[in-house]
N, C-alpha and C positions, 0 to 999 in steps of 0.2 A: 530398551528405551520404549515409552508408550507414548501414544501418540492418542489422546481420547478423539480427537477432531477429526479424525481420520481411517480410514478403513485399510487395514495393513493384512497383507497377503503371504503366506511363507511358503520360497519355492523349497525343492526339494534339494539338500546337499547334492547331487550331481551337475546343479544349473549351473554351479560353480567351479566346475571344475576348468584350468585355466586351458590345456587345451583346444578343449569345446569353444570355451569362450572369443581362442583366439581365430578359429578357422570362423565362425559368426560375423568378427570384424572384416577378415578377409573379404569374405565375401559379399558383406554391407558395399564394402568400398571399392570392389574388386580389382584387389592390389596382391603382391604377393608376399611383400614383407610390411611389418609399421613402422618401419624405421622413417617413414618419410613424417609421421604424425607425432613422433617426439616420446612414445609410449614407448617401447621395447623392451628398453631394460623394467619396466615395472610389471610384472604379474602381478601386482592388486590391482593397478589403474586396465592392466588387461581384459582382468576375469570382473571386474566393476563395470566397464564400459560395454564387454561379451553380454554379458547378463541382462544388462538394460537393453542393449539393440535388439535381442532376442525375444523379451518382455515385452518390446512396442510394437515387435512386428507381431505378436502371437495374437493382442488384444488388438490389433487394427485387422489383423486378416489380409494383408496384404505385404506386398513386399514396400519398405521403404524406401524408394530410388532417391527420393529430395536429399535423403541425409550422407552426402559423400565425404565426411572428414572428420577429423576430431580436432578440437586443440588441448592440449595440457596447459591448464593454469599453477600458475605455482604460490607461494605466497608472498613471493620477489613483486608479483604482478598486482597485489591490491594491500590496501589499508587493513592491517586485522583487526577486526571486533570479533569479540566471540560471543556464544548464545547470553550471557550476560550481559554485557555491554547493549548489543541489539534490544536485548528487553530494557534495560534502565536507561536507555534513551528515547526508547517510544518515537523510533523511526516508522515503522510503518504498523503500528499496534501499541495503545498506552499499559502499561503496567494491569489494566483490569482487561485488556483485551479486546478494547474497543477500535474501532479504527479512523475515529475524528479522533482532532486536537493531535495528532501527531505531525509528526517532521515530514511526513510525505505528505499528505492531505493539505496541510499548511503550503506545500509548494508545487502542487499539480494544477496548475492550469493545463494541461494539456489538450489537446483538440482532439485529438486522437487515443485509443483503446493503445496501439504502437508505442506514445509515446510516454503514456502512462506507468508502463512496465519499463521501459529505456530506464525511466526516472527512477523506479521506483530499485531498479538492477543498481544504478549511478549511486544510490545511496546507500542502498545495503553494501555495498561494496564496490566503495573508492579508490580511484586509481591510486598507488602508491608512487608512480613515474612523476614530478613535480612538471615534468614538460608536458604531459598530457593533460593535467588539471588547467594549465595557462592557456594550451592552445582551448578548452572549453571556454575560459574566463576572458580570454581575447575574444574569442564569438559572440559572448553574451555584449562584449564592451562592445564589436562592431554592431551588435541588433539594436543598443540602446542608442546609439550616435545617428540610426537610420528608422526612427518609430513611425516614420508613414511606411515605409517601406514593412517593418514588420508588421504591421496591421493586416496589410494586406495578404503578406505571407500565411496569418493567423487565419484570415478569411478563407481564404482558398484549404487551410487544414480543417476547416470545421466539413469540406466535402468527402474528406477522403477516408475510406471504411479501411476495415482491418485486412487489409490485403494480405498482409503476413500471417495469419492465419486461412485466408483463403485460399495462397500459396498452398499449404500444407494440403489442405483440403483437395485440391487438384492434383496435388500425388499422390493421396489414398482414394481418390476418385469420386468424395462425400461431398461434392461443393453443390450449394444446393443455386438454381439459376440467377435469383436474386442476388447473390452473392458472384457473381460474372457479371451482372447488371451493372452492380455499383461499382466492382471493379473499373471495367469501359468507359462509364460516368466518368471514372475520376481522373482519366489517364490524361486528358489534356492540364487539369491542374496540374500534374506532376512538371508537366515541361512549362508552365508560367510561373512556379515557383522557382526550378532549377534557373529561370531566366531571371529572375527577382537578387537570386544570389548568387549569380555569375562577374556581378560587379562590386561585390563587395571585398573590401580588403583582409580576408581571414580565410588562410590556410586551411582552415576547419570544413569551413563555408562550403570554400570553393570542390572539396576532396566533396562534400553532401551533394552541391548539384550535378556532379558527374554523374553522382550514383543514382540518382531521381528517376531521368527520364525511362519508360520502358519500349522496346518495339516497338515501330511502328506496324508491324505483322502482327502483332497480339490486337490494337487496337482496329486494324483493319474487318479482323478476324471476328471477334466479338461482336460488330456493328453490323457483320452481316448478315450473324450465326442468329444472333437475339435480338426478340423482341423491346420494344423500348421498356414496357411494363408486364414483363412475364411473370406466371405464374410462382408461386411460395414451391410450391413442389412440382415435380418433373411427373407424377402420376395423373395431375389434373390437367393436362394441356398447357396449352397457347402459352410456349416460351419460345418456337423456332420462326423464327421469322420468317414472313409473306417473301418469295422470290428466292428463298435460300434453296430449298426444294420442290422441284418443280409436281413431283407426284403428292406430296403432303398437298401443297397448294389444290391439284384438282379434287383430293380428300375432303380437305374443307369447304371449299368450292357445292361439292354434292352434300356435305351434312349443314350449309348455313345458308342454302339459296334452294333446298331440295322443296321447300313452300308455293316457290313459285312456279317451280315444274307444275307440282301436281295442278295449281290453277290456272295453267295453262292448259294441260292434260286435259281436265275436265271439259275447255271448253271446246276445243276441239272434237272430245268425243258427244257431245253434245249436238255440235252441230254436225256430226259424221250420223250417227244414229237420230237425230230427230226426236232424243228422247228429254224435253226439258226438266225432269226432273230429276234426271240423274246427278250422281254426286260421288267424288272420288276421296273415301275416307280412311280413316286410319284406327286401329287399336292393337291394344300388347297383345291380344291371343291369335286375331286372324292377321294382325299384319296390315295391309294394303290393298284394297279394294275396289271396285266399282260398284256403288247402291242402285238398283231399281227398281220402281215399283213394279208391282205385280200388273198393274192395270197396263204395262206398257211392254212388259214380256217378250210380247208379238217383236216388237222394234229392237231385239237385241240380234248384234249383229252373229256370225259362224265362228270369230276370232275368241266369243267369249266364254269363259271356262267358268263352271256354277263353282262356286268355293261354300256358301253359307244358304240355306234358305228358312229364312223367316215369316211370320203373320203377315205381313202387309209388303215386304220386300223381299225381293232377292241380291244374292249377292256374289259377284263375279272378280274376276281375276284376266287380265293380257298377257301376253306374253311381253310387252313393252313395259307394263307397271310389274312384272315380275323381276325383271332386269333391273328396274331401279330399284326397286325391293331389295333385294339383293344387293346391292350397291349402299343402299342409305343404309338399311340396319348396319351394315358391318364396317361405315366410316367412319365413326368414331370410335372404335377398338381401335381399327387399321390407321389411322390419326396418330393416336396415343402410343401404338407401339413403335410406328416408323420414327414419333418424335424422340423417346425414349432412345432409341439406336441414334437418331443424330446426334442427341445431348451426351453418349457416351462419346461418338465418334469426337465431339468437341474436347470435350475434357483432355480428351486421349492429345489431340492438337496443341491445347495449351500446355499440357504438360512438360513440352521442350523448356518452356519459358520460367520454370519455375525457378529457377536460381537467379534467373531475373527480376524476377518480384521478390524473394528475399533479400536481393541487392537494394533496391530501392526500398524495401519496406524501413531497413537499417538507415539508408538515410533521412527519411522519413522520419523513424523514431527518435533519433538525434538532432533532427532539426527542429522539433516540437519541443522535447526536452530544455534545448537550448533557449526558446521562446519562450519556454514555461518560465524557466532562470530570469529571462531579464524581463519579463513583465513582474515578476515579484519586485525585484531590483528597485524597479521603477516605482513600484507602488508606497514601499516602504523604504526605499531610498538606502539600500544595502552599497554597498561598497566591494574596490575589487579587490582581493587580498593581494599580499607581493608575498610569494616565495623568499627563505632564505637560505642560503645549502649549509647551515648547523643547524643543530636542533636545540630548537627553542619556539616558543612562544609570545607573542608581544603582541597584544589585542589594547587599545584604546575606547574607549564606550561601548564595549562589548555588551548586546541585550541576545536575550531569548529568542529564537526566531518562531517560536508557539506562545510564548506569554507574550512576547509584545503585542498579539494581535487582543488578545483578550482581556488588559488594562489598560486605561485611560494614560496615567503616565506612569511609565516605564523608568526605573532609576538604572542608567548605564552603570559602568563599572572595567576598570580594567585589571590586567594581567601580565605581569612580566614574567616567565617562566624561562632561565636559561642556567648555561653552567655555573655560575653562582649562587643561582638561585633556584635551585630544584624542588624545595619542600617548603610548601607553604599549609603552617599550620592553621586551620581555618577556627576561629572559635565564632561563640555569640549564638543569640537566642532561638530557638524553636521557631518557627515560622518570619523568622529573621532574611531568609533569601538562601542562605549557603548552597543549597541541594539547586537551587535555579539559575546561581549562580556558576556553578560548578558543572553543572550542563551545560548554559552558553558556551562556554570555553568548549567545550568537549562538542560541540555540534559547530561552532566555529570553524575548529578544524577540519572537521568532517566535510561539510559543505566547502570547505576550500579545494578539499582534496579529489572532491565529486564537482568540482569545474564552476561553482555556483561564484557567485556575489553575496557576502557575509551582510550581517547587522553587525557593523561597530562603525567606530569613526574611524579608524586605521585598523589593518592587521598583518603582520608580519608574522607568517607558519613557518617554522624551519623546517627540517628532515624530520620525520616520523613516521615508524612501522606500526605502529600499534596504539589502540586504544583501547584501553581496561578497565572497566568501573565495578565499583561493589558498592550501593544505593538503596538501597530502602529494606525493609524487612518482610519475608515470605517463608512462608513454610513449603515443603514440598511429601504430602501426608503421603501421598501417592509412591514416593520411592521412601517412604519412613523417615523422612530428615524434617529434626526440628528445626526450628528458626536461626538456631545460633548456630547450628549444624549447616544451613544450607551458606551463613553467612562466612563459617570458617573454609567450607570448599569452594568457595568464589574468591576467596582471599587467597586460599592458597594458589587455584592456579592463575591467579595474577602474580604470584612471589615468582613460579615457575616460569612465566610468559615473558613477563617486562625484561626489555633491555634497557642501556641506555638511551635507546632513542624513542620511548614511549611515553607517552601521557594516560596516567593515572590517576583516576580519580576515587577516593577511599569516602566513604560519609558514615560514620557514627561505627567505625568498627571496637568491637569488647563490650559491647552495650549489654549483652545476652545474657552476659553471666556474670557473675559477682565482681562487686566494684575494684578489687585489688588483680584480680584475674584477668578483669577485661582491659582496665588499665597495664596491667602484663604486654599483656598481646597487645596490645596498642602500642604503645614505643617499642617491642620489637620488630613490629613490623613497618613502622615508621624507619626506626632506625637500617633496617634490610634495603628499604627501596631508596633509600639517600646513599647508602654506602655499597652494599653491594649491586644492588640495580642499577643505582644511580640513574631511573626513571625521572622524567619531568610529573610531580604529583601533586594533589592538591588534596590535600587529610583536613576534612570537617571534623571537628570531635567535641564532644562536652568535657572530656577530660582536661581541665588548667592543667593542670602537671605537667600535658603533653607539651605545652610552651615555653616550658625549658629545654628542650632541645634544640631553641633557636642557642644556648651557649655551651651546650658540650657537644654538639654535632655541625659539619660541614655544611653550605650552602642551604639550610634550613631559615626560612623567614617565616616571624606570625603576622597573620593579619587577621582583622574579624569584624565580623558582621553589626554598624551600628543601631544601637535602638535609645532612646530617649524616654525616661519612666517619669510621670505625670504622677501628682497623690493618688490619684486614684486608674489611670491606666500604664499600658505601654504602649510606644507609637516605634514601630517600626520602618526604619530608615533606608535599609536595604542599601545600605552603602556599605561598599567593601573600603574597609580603614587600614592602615599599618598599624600594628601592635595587636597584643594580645585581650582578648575581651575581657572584663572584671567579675560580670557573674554570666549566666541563663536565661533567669526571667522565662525560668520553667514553671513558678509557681502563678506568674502572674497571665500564661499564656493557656496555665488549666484555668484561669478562672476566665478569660474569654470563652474558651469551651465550654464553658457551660457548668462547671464541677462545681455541685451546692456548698456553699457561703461556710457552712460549719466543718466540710474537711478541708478546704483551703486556711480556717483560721488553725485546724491544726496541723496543717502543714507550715503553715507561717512561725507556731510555737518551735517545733523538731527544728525548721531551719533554723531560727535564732539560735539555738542549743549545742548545736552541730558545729555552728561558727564561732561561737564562743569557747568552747571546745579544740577548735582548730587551732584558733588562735594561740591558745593556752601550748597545744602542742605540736604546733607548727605543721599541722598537717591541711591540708586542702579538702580532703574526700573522705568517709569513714566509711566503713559497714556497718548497717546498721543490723545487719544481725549475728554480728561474732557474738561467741561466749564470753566474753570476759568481764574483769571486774569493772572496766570504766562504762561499758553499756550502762550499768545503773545507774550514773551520773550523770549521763546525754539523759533521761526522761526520769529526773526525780519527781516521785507523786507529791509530794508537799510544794514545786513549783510552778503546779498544773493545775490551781484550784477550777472549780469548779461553778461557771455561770450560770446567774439566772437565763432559762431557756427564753422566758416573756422579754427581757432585755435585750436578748441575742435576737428576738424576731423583731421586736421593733426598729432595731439598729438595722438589719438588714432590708425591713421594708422601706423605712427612710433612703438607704443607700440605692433602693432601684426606682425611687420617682425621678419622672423626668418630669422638673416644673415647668417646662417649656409646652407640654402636651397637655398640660391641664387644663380644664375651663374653672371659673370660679366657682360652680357648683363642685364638681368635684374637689376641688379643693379644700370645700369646706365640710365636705364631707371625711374628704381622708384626717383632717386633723381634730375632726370626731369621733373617730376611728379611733386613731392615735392615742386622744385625751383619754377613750374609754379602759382604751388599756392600760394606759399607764397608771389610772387609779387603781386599777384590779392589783397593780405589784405592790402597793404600799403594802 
């Protein structure tokens, strides 16, 4: 596996070895069997979990005491997506690898760094327990019944810093002061929020403000330890606070008032000696001095020791200014190193409390999460799903929860998907909705599952383990897989994954390769997930053919996507219809794109040819590049004559004025134009 985004390290085969790995845990946790952590019987989850706790402690340098447990997740425990799915839903990264317009972005409001990740974990992987999804979607339902009340909750999270991280930081000993600052800062908001949701009626709620508040000894502690506004780093000073330490205090004391000594100093020796021109100075080479002139010499007292003599001065030293000499130069070293030892002694203090602030930070991050959910709710007026214990599907004006932000009007659309109706064949044109359509659904359920409030007018989620898509086309150069290559291994282990309790979503599979072959593969695989998966599925395809399986296969329904063709455009409906669509409206949606006027006319000649042809032989689709005899009939050259080119451009230039944009100059310019040319073809 390559990872280009990333920097990948290979240990050496003995890191692995499960042993090692397991005596590493032991002693992480210092326990003497793992029977209590649910691991034992597994040597891979052993020598997987040895290896990382070994690897975190090597690159931290320190021993990791914060981390004393493990849990086994299973896949009992959450909604499965796999690396496909996660990409063709552009959860938290779109298809080009951007990280707006996706399904996390779209629904982070969070206040906090904490709840950011909460949300971003909720979505990547959704609870599969349907009790745990309600008890989120009851909390959201009690924050929206109480929006003065959340506001304020929100207000009070915009103070509170990444504690869970600064936790960590405090058992490997890297927390920098600033970071205990905001902590301290923020510990009264913790108990005005716990107090804000101690009255509310949600089991969810109520379990978050337990977990909230922290020590009162951690905030005591903090308040007395630290400065209000300390230093970025522990090297520069001023982070220990005035009265916490009585010798720091007289430190600084002598290096921030040591000014006024000296100008005290002086005058006293001044008036002691009789020498008015004396003066008690200072520099980096001699240090601390007493100046006098030479003229006044006579008047220095027996106490005074010559240090420097100069042109017009001398220069003397006390035993008294010696002393403080000695004292000031070495206050600020002695400052900085006695604060250094307290700020360690700190750390070392709080470090009891750090399962403490992991505990709150969790609630914390679920309480934000939670607020993020129904402020979306609110905004865009999502709705709460109901559970149903079968699987199945039943969405009412199901919309996009990332297109609806980004179009004017949005065309809902629903969905029934249950034991009669598992395969729903999707047809209809290119840029017709299907692929956006067929993500709603698929992110519908997601979002249910992840505790959130949906965009539809109803939705009824039944039981489902899994969601599986194969969506758009990608090459993968990097592991040698071409497009149809990477499109038949997404397929497959969707064949192998799906149960019947999965939602499946297929879009344009057999496209890659020749039209009788992809068509192949297409109702075979169509047919697999109806009969043998008997997954809930939703197959987009341009193959018609494929809409005969609504009569020789079980609980198969067609519906498709409608569009509306004008003489001269298509208008796009976006309405998911029952029945199966009539054509594509592929050639009319390359001429939107832009494909110049003379390969669309001969694409227009083939289609007509192809159909006429069909008809004749009751086929739907052809090849157009078999060997056979009837290819020379689809493009006979004697019913392809050959147009005037001068004819073909005027006709086209006609076809792209907008008479609406014209002024009458122009206009009578263009149809001078026009006349010019069309004399030139007689």
């Amino acid at each position: 596996e390559r990872f280009p985004d990333r920097s990948v390290s290979a240990l050496p085969d003995w890191h692995f070895d499960r042993i090692r790995a397991e005596k590493t845990l032991l002693k992480q946790f210092g326990t003497s069997t793992l029977e209590p952590f649910g691991i034992a019987d597994s040597d891979l989850l052993i020598t997987a979990a040895g290896v990382v706790a070994e690897y975190a402690r090597s690159t931290q340098g320190t021993d990791l005491t914060h981390i004393t447990a493990i849990t086994r997740e299973t896949d009992n425990d959450h909604l499965g997506l796999d690396a496909a799915s996660h990409r063709n839903l552009e959860i938290v990264r779109t298809l080009r690898g951007e990280q707006t317009n996706t399904l996390f972005s779209t629904l982070d409001h969070c206040r906090t760094a904490m709840g950011s990740r909460r949300l971003a974990s909720w979505l990547t992987s959704p609870c599969r327990d349907q009790s745990e999804a309600t008890k989120r979607s009851d909390a959201v339902e009690i924050l929206l019944g109480s929006m003065e009340k959340l506001e304020n909750i929100n207000e009070f999270l915009k103070s509170i810093p990444d504690f869970e991280r600064t936790a960590t930081r405090i058992a490997l000993g890297s927390v920098k002061p600033r970071e205990l600052a905001a902590l301290r800062d923020a510990l009264p908001s913790l108990n005005v929020i716990a107090e804000n949701l101690s009255d509310l009626d949600s089991e969810l709620l109520k379990e978050t403000a337990e977990e909230l508040p922290l020590p009162e000894e951690l905030y005591q502690l903090l308040c007395a330890s630290l400065k209000k506004e300390p230093s970025t780093f522990i090297r520069d000073g001023n982070v220990i606070a005035e009265g916490f330490n009585a010798e720091l205090d007289e430190l600084r004391a002598l290096k921030n008032h040591g000014g006024q000594f000296l100008v005290d100093y002086e005058a006293r020796e001044k008036e002691r000696t009789g020498i008015p021109n004396l003066r008690v100075e200072f520099n980096s080479v001699q240090g601390y001095f007493i100046e006098v002139p030479k003229g006044q010499i006579d008047k220095v007292p027996a106490d005074y020791r010559r240090r420097q003599t100069l042109k017009n001065v001398e220069r003397y030293i006390t035993p008294e200014l010696k002393a403080f000499e000695d004292k000031a130069v070495s206050a600020e070293e002695r400052s900085k190193a006695l604060e250094k030892q307290l700020y360690e002694e700190l750390i070392l203090k709080c470090k009891p409390f750090c399962q403490d602030l992991l505990n709150s930070a969790h609630g914390v991050s679920a309480l934000d999460a939670l607020s993020s959910f129904a402020q979306h709710a609110d905004t865009y007026r999502w709705i709460k799903p109901n559970f149903v214990p079968v699987t199945s599907v039943e969405i009412k004006g199901a919309r996009h929860p990332v297109v609806e932000e980004t179009i004017e009007n949005y065309v809902p659309n629903d969905c029934d998907l249950d034991a009669q109706h598992r395969l729903h064949i999707i047809t209809g044109p290119n840029m017709g909705g299907k692929s956006t359509y067929m993500r709603s659904i698929a992110l519908i359920v997601l979002l249910a599952y992840s505790g959130s409030f949906v965009p539809a007018e109803s939705a009824d989620i039944g039981v489902i383990d899994k969601i599986l898509t194969r969506i758009g086309a990608a090459d993968d150069l990097a592991r040698g897989l071409s497009t149809f290559m990477v499109e038949m291994t997404e397929t497959a282990s969707i064949l192998r994954q799906a149960t019947d309790k999965s939602l499946v979503l297929m879009d344009e599979v057999g496209r890659g390769t020749s039209t009788f072959d992809g068509l192949s593969l297409a109702a075979a695989i169509a047919e697999d997930l109806v009969v043998n998966c008997r997954s809930l599925t939703l197959f987009a395809t341009h193959y018609f053919e494929l809409t005969q399986l609504e009569k020789t296969l079980p609980d198969v329904v067609n519906v498709h996507v409608a569009a509306a063709e004008s003489s001269k455009n298509i208008v796009f409906l976006h309405e998911i219809r029952p029945g199966a669509a009539n054509q594509s409206y592929g050639i009319a949606v390359a001429k939107l794109a832009g494909i110049p006027r003379s390969v669309i006319r001969g694409a227009q000649k083939v289609l007509l040819k192809l159909e006429e042809r069909a008809a004749q032989t009751d086929d739907k689709q052809l090849d157009l590049f078999v060997a056979s005899e009837a290819s020379s009939t689809v493009f006979p050259e004697e019913e392809l004559p050959e147009e005037d080119p001068t004819l073909l451009e005027l006709r086209d230039q006609l076809a792209d004025v907008s008479m609406d944009d014209l002024s009458p100059r122009q206009a009578w310019e263009l149809l001078a134009d026009l006349q010019k040319k069309a004399k030139e073809t007689k």
